[in-house]
C-alpha positions in Angstrom: 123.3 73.3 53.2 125.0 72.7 56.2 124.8 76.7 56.9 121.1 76.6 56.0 120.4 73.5 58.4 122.1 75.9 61.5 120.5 79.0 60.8 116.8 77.1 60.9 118.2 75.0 64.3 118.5 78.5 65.3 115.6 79.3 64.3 113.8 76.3 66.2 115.6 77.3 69.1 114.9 81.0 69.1 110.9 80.6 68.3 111.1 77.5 71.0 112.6 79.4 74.3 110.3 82.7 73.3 107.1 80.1 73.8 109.1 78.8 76.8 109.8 82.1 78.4 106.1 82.7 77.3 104.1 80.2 79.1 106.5 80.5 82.3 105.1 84.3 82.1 101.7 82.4 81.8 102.3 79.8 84.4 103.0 82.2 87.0 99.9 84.9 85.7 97.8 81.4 85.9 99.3 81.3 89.6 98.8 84.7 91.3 95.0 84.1 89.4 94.2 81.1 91.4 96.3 82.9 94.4 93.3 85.7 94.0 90.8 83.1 93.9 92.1 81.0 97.0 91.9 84.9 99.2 88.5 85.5 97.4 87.6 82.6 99.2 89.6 83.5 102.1 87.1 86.4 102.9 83.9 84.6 102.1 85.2 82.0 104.5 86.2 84.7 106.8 82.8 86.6 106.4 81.0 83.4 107.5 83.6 82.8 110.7 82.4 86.2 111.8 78.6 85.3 111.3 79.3 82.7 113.6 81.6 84.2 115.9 78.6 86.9 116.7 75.9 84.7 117.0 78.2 83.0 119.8 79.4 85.9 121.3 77.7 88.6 120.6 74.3 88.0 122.2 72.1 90.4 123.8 74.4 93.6 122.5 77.8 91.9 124.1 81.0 93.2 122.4 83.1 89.9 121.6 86.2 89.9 123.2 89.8 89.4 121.3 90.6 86.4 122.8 87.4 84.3 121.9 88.3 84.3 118.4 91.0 84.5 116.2 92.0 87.6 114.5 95.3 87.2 112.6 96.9 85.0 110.0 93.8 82.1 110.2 93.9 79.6 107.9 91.6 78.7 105.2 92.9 75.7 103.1 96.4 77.1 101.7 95.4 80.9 101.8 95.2 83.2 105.1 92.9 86.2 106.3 93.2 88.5 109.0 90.5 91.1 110.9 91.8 94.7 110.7 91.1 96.0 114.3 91.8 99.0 115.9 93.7 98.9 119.4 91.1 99.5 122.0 93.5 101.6 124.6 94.5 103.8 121.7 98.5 103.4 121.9 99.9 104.6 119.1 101.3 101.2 116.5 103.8 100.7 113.7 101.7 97.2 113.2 98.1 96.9 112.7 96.2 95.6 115.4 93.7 92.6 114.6 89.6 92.0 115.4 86.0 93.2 115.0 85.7 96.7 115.0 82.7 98.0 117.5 80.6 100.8 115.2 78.6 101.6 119.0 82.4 103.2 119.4 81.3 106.1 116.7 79.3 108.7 116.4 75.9 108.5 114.1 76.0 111.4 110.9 72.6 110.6 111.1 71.3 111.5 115.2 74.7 113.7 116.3 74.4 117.4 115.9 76.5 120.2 115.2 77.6 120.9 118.6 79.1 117.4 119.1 80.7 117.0 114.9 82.3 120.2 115.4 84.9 118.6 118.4 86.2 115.9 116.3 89.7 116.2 115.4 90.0 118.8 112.1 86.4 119.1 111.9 85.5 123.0 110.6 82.1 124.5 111.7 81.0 124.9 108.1 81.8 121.1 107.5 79.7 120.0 110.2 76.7 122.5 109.1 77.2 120.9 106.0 76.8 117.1 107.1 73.5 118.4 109.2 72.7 119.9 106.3 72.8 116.9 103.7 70.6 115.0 105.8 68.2 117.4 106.4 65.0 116.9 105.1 63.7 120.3 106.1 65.0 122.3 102.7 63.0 125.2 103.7 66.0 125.6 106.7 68.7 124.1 104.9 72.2 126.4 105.2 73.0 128.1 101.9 75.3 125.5 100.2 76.5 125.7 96.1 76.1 122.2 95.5 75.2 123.6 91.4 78.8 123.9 90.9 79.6 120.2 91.7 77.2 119.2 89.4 74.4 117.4 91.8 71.9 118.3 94.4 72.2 118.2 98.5 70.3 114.5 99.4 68.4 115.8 102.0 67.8 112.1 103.2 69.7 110.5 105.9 73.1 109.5 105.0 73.0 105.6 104.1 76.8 104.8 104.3 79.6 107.2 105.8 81.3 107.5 102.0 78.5 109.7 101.3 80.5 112.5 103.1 82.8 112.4 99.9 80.1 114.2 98.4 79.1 116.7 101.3 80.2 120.2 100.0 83.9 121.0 101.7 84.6 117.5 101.7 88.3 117.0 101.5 90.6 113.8 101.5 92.4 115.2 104.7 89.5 115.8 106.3 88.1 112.0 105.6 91.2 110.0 105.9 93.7 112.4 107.3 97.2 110.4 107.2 96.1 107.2 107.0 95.4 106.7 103.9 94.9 103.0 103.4 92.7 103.2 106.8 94.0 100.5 108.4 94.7 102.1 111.6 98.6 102.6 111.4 101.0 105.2 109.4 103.0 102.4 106.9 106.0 103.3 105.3 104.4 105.7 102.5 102.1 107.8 104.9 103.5 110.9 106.4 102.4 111.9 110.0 101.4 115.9 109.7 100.3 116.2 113.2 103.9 115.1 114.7 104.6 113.1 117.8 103.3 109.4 118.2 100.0 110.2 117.3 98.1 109.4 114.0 95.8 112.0 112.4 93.0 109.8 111.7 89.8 111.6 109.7 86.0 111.6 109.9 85.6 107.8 108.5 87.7 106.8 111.7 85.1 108.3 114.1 81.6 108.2 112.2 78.9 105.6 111.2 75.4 105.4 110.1 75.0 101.7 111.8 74.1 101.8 115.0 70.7 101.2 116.2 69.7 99.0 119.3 66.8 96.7 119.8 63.8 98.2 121.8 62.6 94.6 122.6 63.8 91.3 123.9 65.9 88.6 121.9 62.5 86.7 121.9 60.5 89.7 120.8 59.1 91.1 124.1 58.9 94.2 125.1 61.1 96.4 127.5 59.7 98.0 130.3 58.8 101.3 129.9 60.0 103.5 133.0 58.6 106.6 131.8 54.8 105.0 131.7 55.4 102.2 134.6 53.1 102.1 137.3 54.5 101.4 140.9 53.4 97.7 141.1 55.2 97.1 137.1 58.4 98.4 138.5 58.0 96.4 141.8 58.1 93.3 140.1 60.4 94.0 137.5 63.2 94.6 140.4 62.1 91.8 142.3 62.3 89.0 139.7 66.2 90.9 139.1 66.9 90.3 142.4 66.9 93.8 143.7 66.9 94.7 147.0 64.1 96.6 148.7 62.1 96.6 145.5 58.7 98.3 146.9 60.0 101.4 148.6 62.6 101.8 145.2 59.3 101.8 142.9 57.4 103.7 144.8 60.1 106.8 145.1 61.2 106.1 141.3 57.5 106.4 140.1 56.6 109.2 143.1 59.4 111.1 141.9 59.6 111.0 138.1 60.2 114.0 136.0 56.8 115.3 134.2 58.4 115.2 130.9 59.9 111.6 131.6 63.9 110.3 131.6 65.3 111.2 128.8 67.2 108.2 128.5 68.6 105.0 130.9 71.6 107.2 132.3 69.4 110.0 133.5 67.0 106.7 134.9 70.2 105.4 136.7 70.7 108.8 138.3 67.4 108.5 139.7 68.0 105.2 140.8 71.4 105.7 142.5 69.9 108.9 144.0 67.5 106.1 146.1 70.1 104.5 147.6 70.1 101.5 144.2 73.8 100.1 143.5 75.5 99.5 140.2 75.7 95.7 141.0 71.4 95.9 140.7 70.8 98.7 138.5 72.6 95.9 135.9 70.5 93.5 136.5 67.8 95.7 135.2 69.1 97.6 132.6 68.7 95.0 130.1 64.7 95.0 130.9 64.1 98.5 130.4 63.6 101.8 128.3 62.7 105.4 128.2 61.7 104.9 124.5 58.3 103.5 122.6 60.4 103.6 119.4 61.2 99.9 118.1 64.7 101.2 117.6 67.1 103.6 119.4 69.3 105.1 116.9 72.6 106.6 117.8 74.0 105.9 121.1 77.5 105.8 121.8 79.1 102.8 123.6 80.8 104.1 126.4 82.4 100.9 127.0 84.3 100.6 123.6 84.3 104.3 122.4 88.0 106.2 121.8 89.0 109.4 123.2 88.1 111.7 120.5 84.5 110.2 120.4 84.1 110.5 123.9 85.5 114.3 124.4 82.7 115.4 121.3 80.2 113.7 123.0 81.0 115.2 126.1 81.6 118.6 124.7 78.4 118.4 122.7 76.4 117.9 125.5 77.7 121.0 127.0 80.9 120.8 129.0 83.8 122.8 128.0 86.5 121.3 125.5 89.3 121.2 128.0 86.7 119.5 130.6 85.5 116.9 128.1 88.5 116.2 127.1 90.2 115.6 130.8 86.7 114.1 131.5 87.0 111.3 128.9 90.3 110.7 129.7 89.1 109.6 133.2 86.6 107.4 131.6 89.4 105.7 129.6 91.1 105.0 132.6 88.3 103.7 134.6 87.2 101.5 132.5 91.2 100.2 131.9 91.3 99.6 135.5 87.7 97.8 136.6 87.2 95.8 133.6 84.4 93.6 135.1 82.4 96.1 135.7 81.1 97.9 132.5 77.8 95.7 132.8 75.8 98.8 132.5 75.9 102.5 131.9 75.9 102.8 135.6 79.7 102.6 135.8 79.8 106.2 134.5 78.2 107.5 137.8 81.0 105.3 139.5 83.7 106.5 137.6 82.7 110.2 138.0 79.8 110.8 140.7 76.6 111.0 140.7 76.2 114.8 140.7 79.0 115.2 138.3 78.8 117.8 135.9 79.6 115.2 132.9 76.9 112.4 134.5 74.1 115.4 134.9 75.3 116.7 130.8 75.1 113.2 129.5 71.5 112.3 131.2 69.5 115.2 129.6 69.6 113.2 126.4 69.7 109.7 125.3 73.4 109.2 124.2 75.0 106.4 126.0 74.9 102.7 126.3 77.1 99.5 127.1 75.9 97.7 124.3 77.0 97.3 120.6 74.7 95.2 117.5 76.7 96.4 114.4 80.5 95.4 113.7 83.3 95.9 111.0 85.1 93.1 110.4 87.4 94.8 107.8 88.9 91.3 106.2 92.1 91.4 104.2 93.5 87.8 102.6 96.5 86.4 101.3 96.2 82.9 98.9 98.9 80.4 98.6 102.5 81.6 98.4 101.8 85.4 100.1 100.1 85.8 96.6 96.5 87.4 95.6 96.0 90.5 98.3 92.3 90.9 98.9 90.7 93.4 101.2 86.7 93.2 101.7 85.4 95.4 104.4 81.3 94.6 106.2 79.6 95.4 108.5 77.3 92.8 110.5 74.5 93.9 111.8 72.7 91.5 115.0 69.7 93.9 116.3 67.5 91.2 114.7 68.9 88.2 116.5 70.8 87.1 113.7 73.8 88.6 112.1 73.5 89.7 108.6 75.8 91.5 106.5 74.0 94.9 105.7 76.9 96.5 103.8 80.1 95.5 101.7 83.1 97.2 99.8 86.4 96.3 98.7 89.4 98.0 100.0 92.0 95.8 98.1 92.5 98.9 95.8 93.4 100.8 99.2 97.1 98.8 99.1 98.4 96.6 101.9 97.0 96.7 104.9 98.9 94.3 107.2 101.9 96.2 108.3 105.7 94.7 107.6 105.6 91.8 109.9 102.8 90.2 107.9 104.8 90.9 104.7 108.0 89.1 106.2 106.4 85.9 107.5 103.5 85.5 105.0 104.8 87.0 101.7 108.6 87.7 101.4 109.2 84.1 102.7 106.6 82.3 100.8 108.0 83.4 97.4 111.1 82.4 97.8 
């Protein structure tokens, strides 16, 4: 009996720690779900900071600056979230760099042409026919592309997000991503560097969008004035209620002296200006008041003021200077606008920077390319709950040409891995779960 009663006490025990050891397993799956829940919240708490943030700081096509909000490890209850930024003087990172990322920094899939795509880092001339090609609506002209084998049809439609160049025939995950393949703007420990050096070999997603557009109007719904239709006397007192100097005889020249076919946009508008004797300092004060456009929307431009060097050299090359010129071109650019901060008001610092009958200037003002204002923004989220538990990675992209930001596109990343370099994992995870 007494053998009996020690074999069932055994048997107690035995069945007793398994549902122990169970529920501990549950206790802690229980955990790391309400860990997921509290960074869920994280980034819908996070997506509403940024609402606010623009609608602050973001008026009137302003690009927020880094240190009017915060960016890293902000608190939200017991859980954390942090903006994934990109560095905006380019150096090269083993950490990721934190806040909003400007989309007036990239180029358009659906305004840039062939000439300017094919410039990009490891872009192929066929793979920038083909991206023409998908959004081309003209079928009739389309470039002779075997999309039957993939088993779907070219869109001919504009693209709507820039994931849609997975599907553009010769798409490749080197050409999209390159090395970094969590995008998060740094090589971690499991990405390889294939281009060498201390550089990164970023692909297409890091340079593209499909986002921008700027306001044709006034934040109270107004309309710009037209320099292309002005008369004399509109122009007149436009520059005199800016403040401008020697308004008449400037109106008078500008409208005198206006190409037949019109400015093709406000650099080539600026030339004009600064060729009759109007400074940078004024030609600010007016920018913001006019256009060379009836469209309600400009699609397309490029911030000159936030865009990296490999946007800047395709632009430049696109419009028609030489690679090796673009690229030393931008370069100067970059360093301009490093050294005179406060004074990217307008696109008017370009003609400081380089001259007014510089090659790059004169390239540039035959189209309508540039600008020194931004509406959309990334604000690519990533959140930890309590503990350094529950990763979550939410990516949007605010959009403020109405007045008001709105979120016009989301998509989770959290499948994409960790995104917050080493340092976050040391303070925020290792040592939390401990």
């Amino acid at each position: 009996m007494l053998i009996i009663v020690l074999w069932v006490c055994i048997g107690l025990v035995a069945i007793a720690l398994y549902f122990a050891n169970s529920m501990t397993y549950e206790l802690r799956a229980s955990d790391n779900r309400a860990s997921g829940l509290a960074a869920d919240q994280a980034i819908e708490g996070a997506a509403r900071y940024v609402s606010t943030v623009l609608a602050l700081y973001a008026t009137n096509g302003a690009v927020p600056a880094t240190n009017l909000y915060a960016a890293a490890a902000v608190p939200v209850g017991a859980a954390r979230f942090w903006l994934l930024g990109r560095n905006p003087d380019g150096t090269p990172s083993t950490e990721p760099y934190f806040g909003l990322v400007d989309e007036g920094s990239k180029l358009n899939l659906n305004t840039v042409n062939t000439n300017t795509l094919a410039y990009l880092p490891n872009m192929t001339t066929d793979f920038a026919q083909a991206i023409v090609d998908w959004r081309s609506t003209n079928s009739s002209g389309a470039y002779s592309l075997d999309y039957a084998q993939l088993g779907y049809q070219e869109k001919e439609e504009p693209f709507e997000t820039v994931d849609e160049l997975r599907l553009v025939y010769g798409s490749t995950l080197d050409l999209l991503v390159g090395d970094d393949l969590n995008l998060n703007g740094v090589l971690d420990a499991n990405e390889t560097n294939s281009a060498g050096g201390a550089g990164i070999n970023y692909g297409l997603l890091e340079y593209t969008t499909v986002y921008t557009r700027e306001p044709n109007f006034h934040s109270d719904g107004t309309t710009l004035t037209n320099v292309n239709t002005a008369r004399r006397r509109d122009l007149q007192t436009l520059f005199e209620d800016a403040g401008v100097g020697n308004a008449s005889s400037l109106a008078a020249q500008l409208v005198s002296q206006r190409p037949r076919q019109g400015y093709a946009g406000l650099l080539a508008f600026c030339v004009q200006c600064r060729t009759f004797g109007m400074g940078s300092s004024d030609f600010a004060k007016i920018a913001p008041d006019v256009t060379t456009s009836s469209n309600a929307y400009i699609r397309g431009r490029v911030n000159v003021n936030t865009a990296g060097l490999e946007v800047l050299t395709a632009l430049l090359a696109g419009a028609g200077l030489d690679e090796n010129t673009a690229s030393g071109t931008a370069q100067s650019l970059i360093t301009y606008r490093e050294q005179n901060p406060n004074d990217l008001t307008s696109v008017a610092w370009l003609v400081d920077a380089l001259g007014n009958t510089s090659s790059a200037v004169r390239a540039l003002a035959r189209g309508d390319y540039v600008t020194a204002r931004s509406y959309q923004f990334t604000a690519d989220i990533a959140a930890v709950g309590p503990f350094g538990r529950g990763y979550r990675r939410v990516k949007f992209i605010f959009d403020t040409s109405n007045g008001t930001p709105i979120i016009i596109y989301r998509q989770d990343l959290s499948g994409l891995g960790w995104a917050l370099g080493e340092k976050a994992r040391e303070t925020f995870v290792a040592t939390a779960t401990q």
